[in-house]
C-alpha angles and dihedrals in degrees: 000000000000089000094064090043091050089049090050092057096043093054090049099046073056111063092022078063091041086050098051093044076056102053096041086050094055089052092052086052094045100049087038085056093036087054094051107048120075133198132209134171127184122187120207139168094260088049154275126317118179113192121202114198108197136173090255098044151312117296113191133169118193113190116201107200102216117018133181091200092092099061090040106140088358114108115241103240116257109258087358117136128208108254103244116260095013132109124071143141140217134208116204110192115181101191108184114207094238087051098228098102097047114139144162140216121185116194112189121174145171143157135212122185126200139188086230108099127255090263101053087044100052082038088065086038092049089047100044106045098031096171097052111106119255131226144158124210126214099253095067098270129134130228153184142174151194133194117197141135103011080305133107116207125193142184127195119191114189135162112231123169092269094057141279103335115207112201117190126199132179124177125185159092119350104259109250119272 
């Protein structure tokens, strides 16, 4: 009997030991990454731009606070305002340090809103961009979009209590330097 005792002990010492050179392990990772990795963030008046510096690469993000990037090639609708404190746009840049995995992502948005009704809204849109896809979501908004030249554009047409409200979307590749 002492010798299964012993063995049971034994087993459990073991992985109780395993279990503490892991965990140790896992803290020496994480405080050698969180040395390396640096973190700065500037605001302007043109935006906020936050830059990570890793041991792989070089991660930034650059907000504009009102672009016109969004609405470019889509019509302003006719009579339609800005909503106050909306429109932007982002720019997400991964840079590697051996410069093979480097990529770019571009988010522009703004919304207008209007007294018109849906209808006589998606009629102008319809009219205007006539190759645009058209599609209508089950909420009772209404959308179309347009892929073309590495961007996707996209238009949202919704009622909401404080008139006909015209969200535009594009995503896409970083704009050449």
């Amino acid at each position: 009997m002492r010798n299964l005792n012993s063995r049971k002990g034994g087993i459990l010492a073991g992985l109780l030991l395993t279990a503490t050179v892991l965990a140790c392990l896992a803290v020496v990772a994480g405080l050698t990454i969180a040395r390396n990795i640096r973190v700065q963030t500037e605001s302007t008046r043109n935006g906020d731009h936050v830059s990570i510096e890793t041991p792989a690469g070089h991660f930034s993000i650059r907000a504009h606070d009102h672009s016109t990037m969004a609405m470019a090639d889509v019509p302003k609708y006719p009579g339609a305002w800005q909503k106050p404190n909306t429109g932007g746009a982002a720019v997400f840049e991964w840079t590697s340090n051996d410069g093979r995995e480097d990529k770019g992502l571009t988010v522009a948005g703004n919304e207008m809103i209007t007294s018109d009704p849906v209808q006589k809204v998606v009629e102008y849109y319809q009219a205007q961009l006539p190759s645009w896809v058209i599609a209508d979501d089950n909420d009772g908004a209404f959308r179309m979009e347009l892929a073309d030249g590495g961007y996707k554009r996209i238009i949202v047409i919704h009622a909401r209590h404080d008139g006909t409200h015209i969200g535009v979307a594009t995503i896409g590749e970083p704009a050449a330097n």
